[in-house]
DOKEKE-564801 format. One record per atom (N, C-alpha, C): residue in one letter; x, y, z negated. Coordinates in steps of 0.02 Angstrom, whole numbers, plus 32768, in hexadecimal, padded with zeros to 4 digits. Example, Ala and Ser with C-alpha at 12.3 -4.5 7.8 and 13.67 -1.06 7.14 Angstrom:
REM DOKEKE-564801
a82947EE47E7A/a82677F1F7E7A/a82947F5B7E7A/s82827F907E9E/s82AC7FCB7E9B/s828580027E76/
This chain:
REM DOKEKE-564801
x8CA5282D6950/x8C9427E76956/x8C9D27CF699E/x8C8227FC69DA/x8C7627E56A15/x8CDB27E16A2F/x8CF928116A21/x8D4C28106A27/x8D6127DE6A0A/x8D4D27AD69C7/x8D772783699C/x8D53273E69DC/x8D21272F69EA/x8D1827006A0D/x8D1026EE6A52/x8D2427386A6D/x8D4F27376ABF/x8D9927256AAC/x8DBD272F6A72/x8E0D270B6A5B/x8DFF26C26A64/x8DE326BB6A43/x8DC726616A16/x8DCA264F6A63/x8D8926626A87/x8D8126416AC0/x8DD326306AE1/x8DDA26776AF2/x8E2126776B25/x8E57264F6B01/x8E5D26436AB7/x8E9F261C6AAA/x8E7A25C66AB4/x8E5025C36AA4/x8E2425776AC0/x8E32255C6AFD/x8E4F25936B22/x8E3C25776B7B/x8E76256B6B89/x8EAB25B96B5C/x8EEE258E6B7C/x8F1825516B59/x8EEA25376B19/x8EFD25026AF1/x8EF224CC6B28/x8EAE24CC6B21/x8EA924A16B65/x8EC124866BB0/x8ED524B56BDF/x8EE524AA6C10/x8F4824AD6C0E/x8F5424D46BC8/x8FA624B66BBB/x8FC624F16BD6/x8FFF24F16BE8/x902525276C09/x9030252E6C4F/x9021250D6C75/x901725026CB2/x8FE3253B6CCB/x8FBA25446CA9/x8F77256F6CC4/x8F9625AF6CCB/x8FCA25BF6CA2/x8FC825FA6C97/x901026156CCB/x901225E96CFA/x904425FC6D4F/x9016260D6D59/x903A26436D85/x901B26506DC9/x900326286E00/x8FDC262F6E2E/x8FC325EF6E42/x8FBD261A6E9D/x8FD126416EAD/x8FC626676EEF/x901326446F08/x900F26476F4D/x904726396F87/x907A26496F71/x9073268C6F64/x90BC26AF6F55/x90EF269B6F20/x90D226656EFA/x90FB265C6EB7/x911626086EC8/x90F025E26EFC/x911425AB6EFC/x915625A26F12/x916D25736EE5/x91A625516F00/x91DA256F6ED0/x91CA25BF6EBB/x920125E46EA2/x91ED25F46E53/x91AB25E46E4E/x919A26066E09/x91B125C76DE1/x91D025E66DAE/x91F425BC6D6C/x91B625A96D2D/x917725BE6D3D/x914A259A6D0D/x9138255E6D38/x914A25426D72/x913025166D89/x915524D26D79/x916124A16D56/x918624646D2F/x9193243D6D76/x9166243B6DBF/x916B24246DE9/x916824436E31/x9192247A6E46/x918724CA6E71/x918824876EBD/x91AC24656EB9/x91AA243B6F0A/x917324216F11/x9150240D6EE4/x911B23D06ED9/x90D023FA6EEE/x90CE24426ECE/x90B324626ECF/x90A324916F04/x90E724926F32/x90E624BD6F69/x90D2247D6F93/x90DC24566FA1/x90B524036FC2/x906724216FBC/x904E24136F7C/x900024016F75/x8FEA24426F99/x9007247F6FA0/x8FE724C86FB1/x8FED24B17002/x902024B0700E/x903924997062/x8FFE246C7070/x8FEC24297052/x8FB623F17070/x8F722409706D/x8F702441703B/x8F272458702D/x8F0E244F6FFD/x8F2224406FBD/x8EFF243F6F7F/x8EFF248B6F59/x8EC0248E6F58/x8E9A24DC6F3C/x8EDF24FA6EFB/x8EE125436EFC/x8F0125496EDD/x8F0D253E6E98/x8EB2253C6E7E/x8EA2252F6E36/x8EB624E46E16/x8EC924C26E52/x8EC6249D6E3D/x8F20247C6E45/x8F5A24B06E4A/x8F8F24B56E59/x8FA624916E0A/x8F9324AE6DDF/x8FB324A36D92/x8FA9245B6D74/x8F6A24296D8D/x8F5F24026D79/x8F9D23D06DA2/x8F9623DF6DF4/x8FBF23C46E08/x900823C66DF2/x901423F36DCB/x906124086DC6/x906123E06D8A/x903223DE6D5D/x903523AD6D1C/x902A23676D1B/x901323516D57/x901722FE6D57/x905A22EB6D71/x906A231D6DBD/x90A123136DC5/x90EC22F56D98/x90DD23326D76/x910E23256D47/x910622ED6D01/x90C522D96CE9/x90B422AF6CB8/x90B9225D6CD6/x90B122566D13/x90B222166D4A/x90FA220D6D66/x911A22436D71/x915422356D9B/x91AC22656D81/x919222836D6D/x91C122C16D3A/x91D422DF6D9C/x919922CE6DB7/x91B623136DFA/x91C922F76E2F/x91D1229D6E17/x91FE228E6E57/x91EC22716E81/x91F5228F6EDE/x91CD22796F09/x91D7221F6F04/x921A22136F08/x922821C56EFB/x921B21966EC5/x920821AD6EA7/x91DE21886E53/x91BA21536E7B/x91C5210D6E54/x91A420DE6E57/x91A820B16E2B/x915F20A16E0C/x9166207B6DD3/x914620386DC0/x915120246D9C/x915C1FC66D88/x910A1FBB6DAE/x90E31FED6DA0/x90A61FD16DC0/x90801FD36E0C/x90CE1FDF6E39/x90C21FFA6E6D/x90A0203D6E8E/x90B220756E69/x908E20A96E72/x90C920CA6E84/x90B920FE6EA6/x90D721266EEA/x90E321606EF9/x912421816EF4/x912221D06EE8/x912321F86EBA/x911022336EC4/x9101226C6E90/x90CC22676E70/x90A022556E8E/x905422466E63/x904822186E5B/x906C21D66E6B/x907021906E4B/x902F21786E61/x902721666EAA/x8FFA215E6ED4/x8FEA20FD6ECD/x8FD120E26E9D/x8FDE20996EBF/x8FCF20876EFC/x8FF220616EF2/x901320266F54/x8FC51FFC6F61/x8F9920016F3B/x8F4D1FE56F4A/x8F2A20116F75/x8F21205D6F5F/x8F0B20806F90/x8F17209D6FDC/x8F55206F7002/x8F6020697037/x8F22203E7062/x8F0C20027037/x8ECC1FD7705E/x8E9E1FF3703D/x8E982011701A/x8E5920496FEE/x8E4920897003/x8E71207E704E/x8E5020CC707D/x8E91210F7094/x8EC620FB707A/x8EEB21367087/x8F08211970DC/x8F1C20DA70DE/x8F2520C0712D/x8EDD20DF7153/x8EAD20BB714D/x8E7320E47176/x8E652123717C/x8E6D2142714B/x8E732191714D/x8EB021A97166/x8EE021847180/x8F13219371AE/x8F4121CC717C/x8F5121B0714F/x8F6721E67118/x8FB021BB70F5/x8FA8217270FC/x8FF4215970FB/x8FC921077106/x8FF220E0711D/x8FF0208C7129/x90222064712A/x9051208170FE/x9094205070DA/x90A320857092/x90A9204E7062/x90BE207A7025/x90FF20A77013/x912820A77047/x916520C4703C/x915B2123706F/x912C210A7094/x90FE215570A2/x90FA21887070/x90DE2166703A/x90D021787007/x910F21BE6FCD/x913F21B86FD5/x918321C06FD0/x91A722016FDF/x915D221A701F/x916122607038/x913D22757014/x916022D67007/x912822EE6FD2/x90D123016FF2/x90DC230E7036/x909023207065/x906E22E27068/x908D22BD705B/x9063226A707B/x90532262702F/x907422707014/x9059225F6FC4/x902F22886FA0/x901F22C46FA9/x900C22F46F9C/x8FB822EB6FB5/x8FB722E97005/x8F7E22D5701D/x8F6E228A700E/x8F7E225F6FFA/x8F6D222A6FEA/x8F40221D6F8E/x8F4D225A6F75/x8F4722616F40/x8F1622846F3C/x8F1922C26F6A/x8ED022D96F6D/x8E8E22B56F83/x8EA022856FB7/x8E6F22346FC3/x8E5E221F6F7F/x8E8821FD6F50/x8E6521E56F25/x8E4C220C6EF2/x8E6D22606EED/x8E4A22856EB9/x8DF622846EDA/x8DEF22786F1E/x8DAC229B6F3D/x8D8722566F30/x8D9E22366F1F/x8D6921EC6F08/x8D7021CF6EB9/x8D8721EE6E9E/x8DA221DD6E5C/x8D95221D6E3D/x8DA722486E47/x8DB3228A6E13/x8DF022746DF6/x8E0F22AB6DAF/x8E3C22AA6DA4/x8E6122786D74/x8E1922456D6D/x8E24220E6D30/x8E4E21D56D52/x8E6421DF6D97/x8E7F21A16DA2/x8ED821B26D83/x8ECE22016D68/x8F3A21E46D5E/x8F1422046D0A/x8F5921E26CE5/x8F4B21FA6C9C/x8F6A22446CA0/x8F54224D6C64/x8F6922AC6C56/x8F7722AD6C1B/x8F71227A6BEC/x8F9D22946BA2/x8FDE22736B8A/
């Protein structure tokens, strides 16, 4: 019984968190590992400082917001790889000296850390995920 619902559990988690979870998530695999849908985007967020656990989520908005691309910009003025809107420039990323024109935005480090700004005041509900 206790083996059938350590399975249950473990296929639950990786239903949940998708295929992404299941990269590697240490130094050594960015940029080059082929489970990553977004290896540039991903070697960015590690480079600016976003925790490693939290590498996969980034690699999945990345790609659900932008399909990867640092230059993505869309009808609603949003910016980058993580589709940063052009509001949160007067919403603290200029004062936090982190970008103060939206075409800043465009770089994957400036976008990357700009994203971690609003994940750190928002959490992860500010980009969609399904």
């Amino acid at each position: 019984m206790r083996k059938l619902l350590t399975v249950a559990l473990a296929s639950a988690a990786l239903a949940l968190c998708g295929l992404a979870c299941t990269s590697a998530v240490g130094p050594h695999s960015l940029g080059v590992d082929t489970a990553w849908r977004c290896p540039e985007v991903v070697a960015a967020a590690h480079r600016v400082g976003w925790p490693a656990a939290r590498l996969p989520w980034v690699d999945r908005i990345a790609w659900r917001e932008s399909g990867c691309r640092a230059d993505a910009w869309s009808p609603t003025r949003d910016a980058g790889a993580m589709q940063i809107h052009h509001r949160w420039i007067g919403w603290g990323l200029c004062r936090a000296a982190i970008a103060c024109h939206v075409t800043s935005l465009f770089d994957l480090d400036v976008n990357l850390r700009a994203a971690a700004h609003v994940y750190a005041r928002q959490g992860p509900g500010a980009w969609a995920t399904n």
